[in-house]
C-alpha positions, 0 to 999 in steps of 0.5 A, a space after each residue: 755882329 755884336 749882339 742880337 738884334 731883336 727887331 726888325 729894325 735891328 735886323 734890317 740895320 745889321 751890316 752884312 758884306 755883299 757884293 764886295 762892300 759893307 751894306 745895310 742887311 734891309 738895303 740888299 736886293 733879291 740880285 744880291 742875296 743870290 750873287 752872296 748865296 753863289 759866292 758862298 756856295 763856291 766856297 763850299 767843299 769838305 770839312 770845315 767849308 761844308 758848314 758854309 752850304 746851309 748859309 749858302 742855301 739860307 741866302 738862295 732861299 732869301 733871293 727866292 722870297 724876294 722874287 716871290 713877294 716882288 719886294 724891292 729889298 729885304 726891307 719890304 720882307 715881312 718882319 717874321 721872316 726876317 726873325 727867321 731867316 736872319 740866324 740862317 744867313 748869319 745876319 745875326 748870331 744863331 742860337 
């Protein structure tokens, strides 16, 4: 991540590690945000991993939106959820 994208295109566009390979943020399924937000919360344990579990739980709330919308990827998510879930996951930069 370099800096922080804006838009919604930007955001879609931000490469993200899932699934073992680097994929478009915009191409990933509601199997994928589960299967990352399970591998995050695996890594959770005390000290420093616990500030993985609010990441972990940002991509569980994604899967959950795309399940809800019956959207085919993050792409066909709406854009303001995106603006607002992108720091949480680490899509982009928070802050």
């Amino acid at each position: 991540m370099s800096e922080r994208p804006t838009t919604a295109a930007g955001i879609l566009g931000q490469v993200v590690f899932c699934g073992g390979a680097n994929r478009a943020f915009g191409s990933l399924t509601a199997d994928d945000a589960r299967a990352h937000a399970d591998e995050l919360r695996a890594a959770v344990g005390w000290g420093p991993t616990a500030r993985v579990a609010p990441v972990a739980q940002a991509w569980r709330e994604l899967s959950l939106a795309l399940d809800r919308s019956r959207a085919a990827t993050v792409a066909d998510l709406d854009p303001d959820l995106l603006a607002e879930l992108a720091p949480r996951l680490w899509v982009t930069l928070p802050g």
